[in-house]
N, C-alpha and C positions, 0 to 999 in steps of 0.2 A: 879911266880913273887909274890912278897911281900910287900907290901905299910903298913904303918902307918895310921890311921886316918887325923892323917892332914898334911899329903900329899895330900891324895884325898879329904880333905873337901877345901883343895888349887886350887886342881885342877878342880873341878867343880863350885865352888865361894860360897861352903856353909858355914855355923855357926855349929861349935862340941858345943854339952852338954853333959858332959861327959869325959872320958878319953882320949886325943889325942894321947896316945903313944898307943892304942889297935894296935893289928898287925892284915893287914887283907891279907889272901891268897886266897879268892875262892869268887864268885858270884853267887846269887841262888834267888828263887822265895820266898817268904816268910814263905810258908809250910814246903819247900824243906832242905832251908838253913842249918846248921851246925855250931858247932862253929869253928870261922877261915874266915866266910861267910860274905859279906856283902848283904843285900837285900835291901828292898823299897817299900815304901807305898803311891801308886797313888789313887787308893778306900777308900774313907771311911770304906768303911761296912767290914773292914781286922783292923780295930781298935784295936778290942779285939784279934789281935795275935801279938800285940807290945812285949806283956810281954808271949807270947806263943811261939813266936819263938827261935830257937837256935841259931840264928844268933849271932855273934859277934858286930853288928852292922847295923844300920836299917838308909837308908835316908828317909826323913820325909818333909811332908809340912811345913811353919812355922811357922803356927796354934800348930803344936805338940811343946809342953811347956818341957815337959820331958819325960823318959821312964826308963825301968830297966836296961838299957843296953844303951850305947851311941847312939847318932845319931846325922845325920848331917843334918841339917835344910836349905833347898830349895826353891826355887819359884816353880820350875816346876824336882818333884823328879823323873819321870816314864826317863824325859829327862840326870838327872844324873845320873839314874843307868846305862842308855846306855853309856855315856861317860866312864863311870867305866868301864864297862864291854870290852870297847875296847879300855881301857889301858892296863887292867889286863889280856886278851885273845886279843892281835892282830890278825886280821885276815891277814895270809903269801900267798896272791895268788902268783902263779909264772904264768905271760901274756907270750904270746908269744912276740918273739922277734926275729926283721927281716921280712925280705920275706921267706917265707917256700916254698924248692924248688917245693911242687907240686901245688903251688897256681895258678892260671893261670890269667892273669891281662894283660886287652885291653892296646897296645901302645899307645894311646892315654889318658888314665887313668891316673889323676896329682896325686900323694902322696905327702902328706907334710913331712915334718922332722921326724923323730923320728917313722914311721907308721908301725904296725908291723901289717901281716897277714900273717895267722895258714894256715896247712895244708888243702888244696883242697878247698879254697876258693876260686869263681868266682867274680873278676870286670870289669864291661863291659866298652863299650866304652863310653869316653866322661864324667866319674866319677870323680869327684875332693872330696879328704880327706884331710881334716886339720890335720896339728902339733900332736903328740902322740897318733891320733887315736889308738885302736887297736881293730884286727878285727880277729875274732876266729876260729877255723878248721869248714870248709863247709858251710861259709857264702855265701849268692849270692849277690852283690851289681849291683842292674841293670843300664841302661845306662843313661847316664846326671842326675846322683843321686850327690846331693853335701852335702856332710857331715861336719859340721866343728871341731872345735882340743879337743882333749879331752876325745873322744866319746869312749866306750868298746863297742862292740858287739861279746855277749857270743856262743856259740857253734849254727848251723843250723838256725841261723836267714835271712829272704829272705825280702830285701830291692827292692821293684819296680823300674820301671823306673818313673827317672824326680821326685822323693821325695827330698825335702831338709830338713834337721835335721841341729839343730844349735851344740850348742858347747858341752861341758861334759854330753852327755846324754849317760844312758846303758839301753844298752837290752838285755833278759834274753834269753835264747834258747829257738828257735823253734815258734819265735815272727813273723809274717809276717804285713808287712807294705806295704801298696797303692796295694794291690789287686783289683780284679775289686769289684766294689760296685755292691748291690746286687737290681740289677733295671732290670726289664723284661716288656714287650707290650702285651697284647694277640689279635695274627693275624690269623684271621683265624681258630681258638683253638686253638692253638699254640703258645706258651710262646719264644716270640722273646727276645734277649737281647738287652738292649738300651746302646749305646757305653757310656762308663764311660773315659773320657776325662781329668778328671783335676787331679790333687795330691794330696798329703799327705805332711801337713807342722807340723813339729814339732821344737816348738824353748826350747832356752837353761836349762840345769839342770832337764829336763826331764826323769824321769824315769819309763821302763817298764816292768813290769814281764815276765814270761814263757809262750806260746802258746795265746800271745795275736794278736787280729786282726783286725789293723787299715785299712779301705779301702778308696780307691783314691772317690776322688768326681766326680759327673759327672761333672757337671763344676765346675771352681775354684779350689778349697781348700778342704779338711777336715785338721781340722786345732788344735792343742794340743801347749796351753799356757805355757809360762815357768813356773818351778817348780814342774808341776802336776805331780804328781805320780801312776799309774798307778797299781793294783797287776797283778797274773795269770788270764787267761782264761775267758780276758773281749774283747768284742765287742763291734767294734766302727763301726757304718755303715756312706756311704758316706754322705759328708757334715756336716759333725756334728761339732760342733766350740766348743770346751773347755777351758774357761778359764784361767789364771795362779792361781798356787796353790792349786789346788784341787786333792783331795782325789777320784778315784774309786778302789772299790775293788771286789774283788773275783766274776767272772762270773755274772758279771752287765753285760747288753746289752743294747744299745742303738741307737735308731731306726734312720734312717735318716735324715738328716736334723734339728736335735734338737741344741738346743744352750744352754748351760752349761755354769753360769756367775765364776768370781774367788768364789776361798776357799770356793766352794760344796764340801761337801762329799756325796759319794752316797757308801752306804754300800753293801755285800757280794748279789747276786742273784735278785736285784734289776733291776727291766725293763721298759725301757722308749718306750712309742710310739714316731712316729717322730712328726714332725713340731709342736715342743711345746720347754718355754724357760723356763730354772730354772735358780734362780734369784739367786744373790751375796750372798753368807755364808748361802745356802738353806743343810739342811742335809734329805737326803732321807733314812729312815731305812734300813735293811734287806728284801728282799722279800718282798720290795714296789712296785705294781704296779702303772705306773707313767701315767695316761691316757689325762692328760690335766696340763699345767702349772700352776708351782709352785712358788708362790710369794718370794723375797729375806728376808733369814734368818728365814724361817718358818721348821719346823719340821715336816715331814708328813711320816707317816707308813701304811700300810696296804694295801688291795687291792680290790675296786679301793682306792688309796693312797688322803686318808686325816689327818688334823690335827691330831698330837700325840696323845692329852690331847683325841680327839674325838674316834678314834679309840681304845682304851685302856678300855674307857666305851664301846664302841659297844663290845670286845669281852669280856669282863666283864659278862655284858648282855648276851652275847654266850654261855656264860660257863654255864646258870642258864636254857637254852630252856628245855634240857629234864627234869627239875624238873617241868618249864611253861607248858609243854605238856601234863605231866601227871593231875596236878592242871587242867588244860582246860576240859579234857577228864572227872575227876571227875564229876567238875559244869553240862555240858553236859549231863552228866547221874543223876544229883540231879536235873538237869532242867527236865527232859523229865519225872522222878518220880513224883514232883510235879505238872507237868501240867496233869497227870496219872489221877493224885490224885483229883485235880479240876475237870475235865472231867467227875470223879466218883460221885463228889459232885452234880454236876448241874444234873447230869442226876435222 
């Protein structure tokens, strides 16, 4: 596919400086790019590859006044090159379509309109699917599960009993949802399990990665806000309430009973103890550990997980110990010389 400059600077609602008849055929990273390539510059600190890259053309914030090479001036450029990107590379799934004869589906199981499910997938009794669901080879949807229209669920994903999901939400393979939550007694020495009773509620435009694991509450709810997006190989334990809009990603865990307010991000390997509440627009870095709540729209890294600004100094200071150590070790030995030496004196 082929597009013009202002085509696509039409198409995303940007401003061209520069030549609008350039012809663009390919998308790429800034390094990467070629000429024929469109790229994009979200980072400052990629400045100085304006005039480095091959690109045929570069979208830009609208701070950038000009370059060597055209570009197309943004509010939010990381958000245009995505729309670029799939204009110029549509992504072609083929869903299934229909009932696939080896699906096995409770007589009492409502589908709506349009509901397709893939080979060898299980719906039990008492399941209701909304309007164009579609549901993928060896799904299991367990009983009095109600799903509303819209919703993909991709290859080996296992839906519990009694979860409700709202409307267009996807989930990635191999996702398990309303498991029993991980609550045990010790009786006797012995690690009894405490019945985990309630569901898993997820509402609309919700999405989930691959081998993620939402667990049912013991009472009530554990409970995923619209919008939030979820990546791979994060743990949700029971009761945990996350607000809409928020960001987890990549093998975050989160302990139970925690409460998560809207548009958190809690970034890659990041771990919450439970019964604690991170507040509205809180970003929790990478490999934070999260030991006690976190106030709304505050910044906190590290482990145990405090203020950015603060931690950044503490391992600043980290980085300098073994030089302190050796310095300490010195003094030490010019102390114990000197007091030698007085000792020698007085006597």
């Amino acid at each position: 596919m082929e597009k013009t400059l202002r085509e696509l600077a039409s198409f995303v609602g940007g401003q061209i400086v520069g030549d609008p008849e350039v012809k663009i055929s390919g998308v790429s990273g800034i390094k990467e790019a070629k000429k024929g390539d469109i790229t994009f510059l979200a980072n400052r600190r990629y400045i100085p590859l304006i005039n480095e890259t091959e690109a045929s053309a570069i979208i830009t914030p609208l701070d950038i006044e000009s370059a060597s090479k055209p570009i197309i001036k943004t509010q939010d450029p990381s958000f245009a090159f995505a729309q670029v990107v799939a204009l110029m590379h549509p992504v072609k799934l083929k869903h299934p379509q229909g009932i696939h004869k080896t699906a096995a589906i409770a007589k009492s199981a409502k589908l709506g309109k349009g509901v397709a499910v893939g080979a060898h997938a299980v719906i039990e009794d008492g399941t209701a699917i909304g309007d164009g669901t579609i549901i993928y080879a060896g799904c299991y949807i367990g009983s009095d599960v109600k799903i509303g229209s819209g919703c993909i669920f991709y290859a080996n994903v296992s839906i519990r009993e009694r979860v409700l999901i709202g409307e267009r939400v996807f989930i990635q393979s191999g996702t398990v949802i309303g498991s029993e939550g991980f609550g045990y007694a010790n009786v006797g020495g012995k690690h009894r399990l405490i019945p985990q009773v309630g569901t898993v509620v997820i509402e609309d435009d919700v999405e989930i990665g691959a081998n993620v694991t939402i667990d049912r509450a013991r009472f009530d709810k554990t409970f995923i806000g619209k919008g939030t997006k979820i990546d791979n190989l994060v743990q949700i334990a029971h009761n945990v309430v996350i607000g809409e809009n928020s960001i987890i990603v990549a093998q975050a865990g989160i302990s139970g009973s925690t409460r998560i307010g809207n548009n958190v991000t809690i970034a890659g390997q990041a771990g919450l103890v439970g019964h604690i509440e991170i507040g509205d627009g809180a970003i929790l870095a990478a490999q934070a550990g999260i030991t006690k709540s976190v106030p709304p729209n505050t910044f906190v890294s590290g482990y145990p997980a405090r203020p950015h600004s603060e931690a950044m100094r503490i391992y600043a200071a980290m980085s300098g110990l073994p030089e302190l150590v050796k310095t300490v070790r010195e003094l030490k030995k010019r102390i114990a010389e000197l007091e030698e030496q007085i000792k020698k004196q007085r006597s």
